[in-house]
C-alpha atoms as a printed R data frame, in Angstrom:
    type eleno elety resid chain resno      x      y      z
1   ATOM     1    CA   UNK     A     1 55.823 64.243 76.375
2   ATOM     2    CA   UNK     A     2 53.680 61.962 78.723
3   ATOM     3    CA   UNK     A     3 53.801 58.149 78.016
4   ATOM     4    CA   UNK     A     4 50.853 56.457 76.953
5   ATOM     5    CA   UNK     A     5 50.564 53.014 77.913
6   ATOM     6    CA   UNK     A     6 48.494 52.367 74.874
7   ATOM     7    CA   UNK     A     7 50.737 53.464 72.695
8   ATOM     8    CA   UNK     A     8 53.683 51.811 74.264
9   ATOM     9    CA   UNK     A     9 51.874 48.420 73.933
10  ATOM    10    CA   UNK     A    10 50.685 48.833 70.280
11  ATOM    11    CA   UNK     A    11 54.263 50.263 69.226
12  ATOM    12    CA   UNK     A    12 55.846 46.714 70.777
13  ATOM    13    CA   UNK     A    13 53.657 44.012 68.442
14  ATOM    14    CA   UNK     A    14 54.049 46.532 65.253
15  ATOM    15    CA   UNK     A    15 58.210 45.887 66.093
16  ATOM    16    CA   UNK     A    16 57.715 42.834 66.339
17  ATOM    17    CA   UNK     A    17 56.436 42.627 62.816
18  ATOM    18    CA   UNK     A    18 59.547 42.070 60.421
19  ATOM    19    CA   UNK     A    19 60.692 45.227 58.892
20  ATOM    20    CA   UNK     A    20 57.816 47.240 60.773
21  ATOM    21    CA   UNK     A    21 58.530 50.550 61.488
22  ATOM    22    CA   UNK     A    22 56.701 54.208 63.130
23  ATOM    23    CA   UNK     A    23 56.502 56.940 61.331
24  ATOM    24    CA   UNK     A    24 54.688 60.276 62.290
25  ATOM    25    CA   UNK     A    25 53.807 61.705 58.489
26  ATOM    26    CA   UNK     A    26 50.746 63.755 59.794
27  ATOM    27    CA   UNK     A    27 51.520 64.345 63.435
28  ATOM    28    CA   UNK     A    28 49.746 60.774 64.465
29  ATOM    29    CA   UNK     A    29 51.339 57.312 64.469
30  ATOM    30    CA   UNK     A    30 51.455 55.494 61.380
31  ATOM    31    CA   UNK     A    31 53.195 52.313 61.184
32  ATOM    32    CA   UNK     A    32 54.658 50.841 57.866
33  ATOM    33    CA   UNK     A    33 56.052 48.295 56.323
34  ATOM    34    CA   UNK     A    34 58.139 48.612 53.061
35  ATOM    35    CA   UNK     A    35 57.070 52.415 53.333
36  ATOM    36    CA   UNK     A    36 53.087 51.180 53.144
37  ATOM    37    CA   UNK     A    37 50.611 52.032 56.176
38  ATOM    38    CA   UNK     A    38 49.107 49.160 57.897
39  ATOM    39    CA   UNK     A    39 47.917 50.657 61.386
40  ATOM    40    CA   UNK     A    40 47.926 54.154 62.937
41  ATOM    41    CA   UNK     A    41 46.525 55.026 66.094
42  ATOM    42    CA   UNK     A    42 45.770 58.155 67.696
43  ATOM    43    CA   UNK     A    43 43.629 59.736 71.103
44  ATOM    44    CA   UNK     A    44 40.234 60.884 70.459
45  ATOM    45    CA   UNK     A    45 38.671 63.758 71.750
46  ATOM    46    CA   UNK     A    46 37.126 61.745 74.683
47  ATOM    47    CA   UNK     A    47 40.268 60.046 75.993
48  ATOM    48    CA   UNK     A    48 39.817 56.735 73.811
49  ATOM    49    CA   UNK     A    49 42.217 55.331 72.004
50  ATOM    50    CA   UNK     A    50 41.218 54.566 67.892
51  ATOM    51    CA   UNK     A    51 43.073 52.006 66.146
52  ATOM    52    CA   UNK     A    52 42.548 52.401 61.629
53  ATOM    53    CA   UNK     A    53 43.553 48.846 60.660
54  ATOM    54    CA   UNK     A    54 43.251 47.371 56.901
55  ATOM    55    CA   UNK     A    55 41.197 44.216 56.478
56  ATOM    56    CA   UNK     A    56 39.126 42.373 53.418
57  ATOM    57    CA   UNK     A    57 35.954 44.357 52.254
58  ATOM    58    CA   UNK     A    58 33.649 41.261 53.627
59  ATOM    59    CA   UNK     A    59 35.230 41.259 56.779
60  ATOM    60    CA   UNK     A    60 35.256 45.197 56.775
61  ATOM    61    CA   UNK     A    61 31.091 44.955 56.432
62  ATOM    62    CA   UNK     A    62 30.502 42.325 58.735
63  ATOM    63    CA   UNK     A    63 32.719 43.955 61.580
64  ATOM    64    CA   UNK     A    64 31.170 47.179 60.777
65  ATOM    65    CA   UNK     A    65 27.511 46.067 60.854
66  ATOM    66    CA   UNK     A    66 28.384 43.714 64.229
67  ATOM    67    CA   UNK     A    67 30.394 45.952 66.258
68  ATOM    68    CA   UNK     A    68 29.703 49.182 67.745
69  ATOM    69    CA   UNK     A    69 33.355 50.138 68.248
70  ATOM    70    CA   UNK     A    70 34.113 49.538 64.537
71  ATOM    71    CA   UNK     A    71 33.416 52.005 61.174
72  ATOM    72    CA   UNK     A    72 34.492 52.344 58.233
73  ATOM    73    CA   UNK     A    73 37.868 54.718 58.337
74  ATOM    74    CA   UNK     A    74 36.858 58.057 56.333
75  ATOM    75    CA   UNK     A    75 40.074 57.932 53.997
76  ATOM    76    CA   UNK     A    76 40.786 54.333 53.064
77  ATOM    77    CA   UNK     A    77 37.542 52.358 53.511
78  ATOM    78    CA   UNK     A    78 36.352 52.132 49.952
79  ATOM    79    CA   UNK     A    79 39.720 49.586 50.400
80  ATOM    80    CA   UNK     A    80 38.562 47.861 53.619
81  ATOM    81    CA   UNK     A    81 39.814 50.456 56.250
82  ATOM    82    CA   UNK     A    82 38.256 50.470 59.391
83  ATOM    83    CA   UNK     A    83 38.908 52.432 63.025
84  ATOM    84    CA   UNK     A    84 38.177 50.451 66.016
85  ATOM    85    CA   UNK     A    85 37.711 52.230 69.259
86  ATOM    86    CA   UNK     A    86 39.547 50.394 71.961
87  ATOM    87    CA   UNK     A    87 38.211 51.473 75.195
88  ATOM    88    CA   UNK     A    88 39.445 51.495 78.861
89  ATOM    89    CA   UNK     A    89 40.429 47.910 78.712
90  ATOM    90    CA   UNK     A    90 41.177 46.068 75.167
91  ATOM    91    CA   UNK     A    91 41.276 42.994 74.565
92  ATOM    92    CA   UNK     A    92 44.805 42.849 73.545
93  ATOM    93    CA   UNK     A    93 44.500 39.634 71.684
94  ATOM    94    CA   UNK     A    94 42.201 40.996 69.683
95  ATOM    95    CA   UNK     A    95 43.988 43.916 68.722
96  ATOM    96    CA   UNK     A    96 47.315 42.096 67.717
97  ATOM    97    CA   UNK     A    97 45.326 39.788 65.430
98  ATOM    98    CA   UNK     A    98 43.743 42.828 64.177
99  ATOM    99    CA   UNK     A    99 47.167 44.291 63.247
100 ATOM   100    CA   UNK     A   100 48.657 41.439 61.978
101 ATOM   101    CA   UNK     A   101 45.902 40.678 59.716
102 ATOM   102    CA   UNK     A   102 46.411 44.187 58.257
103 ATOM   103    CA   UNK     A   103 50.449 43.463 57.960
104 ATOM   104    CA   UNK     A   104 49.808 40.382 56.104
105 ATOM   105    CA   UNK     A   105 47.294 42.414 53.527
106 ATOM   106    CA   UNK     A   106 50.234 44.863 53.306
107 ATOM   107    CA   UNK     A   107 53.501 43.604 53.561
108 ATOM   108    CA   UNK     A   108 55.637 41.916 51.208
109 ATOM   109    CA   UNK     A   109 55.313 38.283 50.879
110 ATOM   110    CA   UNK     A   110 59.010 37.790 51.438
111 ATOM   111    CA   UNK     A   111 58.071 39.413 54.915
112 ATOM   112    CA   UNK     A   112 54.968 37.632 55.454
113 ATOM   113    CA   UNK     A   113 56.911 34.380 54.543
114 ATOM   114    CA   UNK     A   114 59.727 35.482 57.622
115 ATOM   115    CA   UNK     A   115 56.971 36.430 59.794
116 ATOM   116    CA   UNK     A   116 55.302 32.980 59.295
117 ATOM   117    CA   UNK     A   117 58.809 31.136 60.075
118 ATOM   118    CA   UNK     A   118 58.148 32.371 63.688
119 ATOM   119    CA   UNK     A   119 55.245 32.058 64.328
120 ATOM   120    CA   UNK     A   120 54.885 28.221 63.126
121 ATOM   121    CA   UNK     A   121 57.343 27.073 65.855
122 ATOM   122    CA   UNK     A   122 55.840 28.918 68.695
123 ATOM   123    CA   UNK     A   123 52.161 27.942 67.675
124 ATOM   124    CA   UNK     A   124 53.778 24.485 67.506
125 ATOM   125    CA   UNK     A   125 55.256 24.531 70.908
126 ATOM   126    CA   UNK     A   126 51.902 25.540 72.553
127 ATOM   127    CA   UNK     A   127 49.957 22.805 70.875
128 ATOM   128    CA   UNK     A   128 52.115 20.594 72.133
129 ATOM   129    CA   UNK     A   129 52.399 22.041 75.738
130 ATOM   130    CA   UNK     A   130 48.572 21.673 75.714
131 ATOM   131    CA   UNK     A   131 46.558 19.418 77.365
132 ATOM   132    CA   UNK     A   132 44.915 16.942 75.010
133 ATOM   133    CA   UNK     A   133 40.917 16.812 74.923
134 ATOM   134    CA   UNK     A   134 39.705 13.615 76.885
């Protein structure tokens, strides 16, 4: 099977979600936490990569009414699913907020508590390696 550089970069900030996982249940990637879906990703016909991330309803609408690459995901939207087409070059910042947003609607909050516990010292770190404002 070829590697997909996509795929290889969206795999390595779902592990580094605690207890995030990929699973293949219908041929396409699906990742999970406590045996929930919070992101799958797959090739369209044209080459581009989709993303199908969970997020609030309001954000859902907003996204979908703002963004061409966003709509509502056929299955799941009715619970704030949406598939975001990432093109030749993502913004990759974007995309791991995206899919941590969607681990935090999904995961357990024993899991969102651990994943919070490392991310507080690192965003703490880079505050303080900052430059202050004049």
């Amino acid at each position: 099977m070829k590697r997909d550089p996509f795929h290889d970069r969206l795999l390595r900030i779902v592990l580094t979600l605690p207890g995030a996982y990929e699973d293949r249940p219908w041929g396409s990637v699906h990742c999970k936490v406590a045996e929930k879906i919070f992101v799958g990703w797959c090739r369209l016909d044209d080459g581009d990569m989709s993303l199908g991330v969970r997020t609030t309803l309001d954000r859902q609408a907003k996204l979908v009414r703002s963004d061409p690459r966003v709509n509502t995901a056929k299955y799941v939207g009715k619970y704030g699913g949406i598939d975001v087409r990432l093109g030749p070059k993502p913004n990759w910042d974007e995309v791991e907020q995206l899919i941590v947003e969607s681990y935090r609607m999904i995961a357990p909050k024993k899991l969102v508590k651990e994943l919070d516990a490392r991310v507080a010292p690192k965003a703490a770190a880079k505050m303080k390696a900052s430059p202050k404002p004049r």
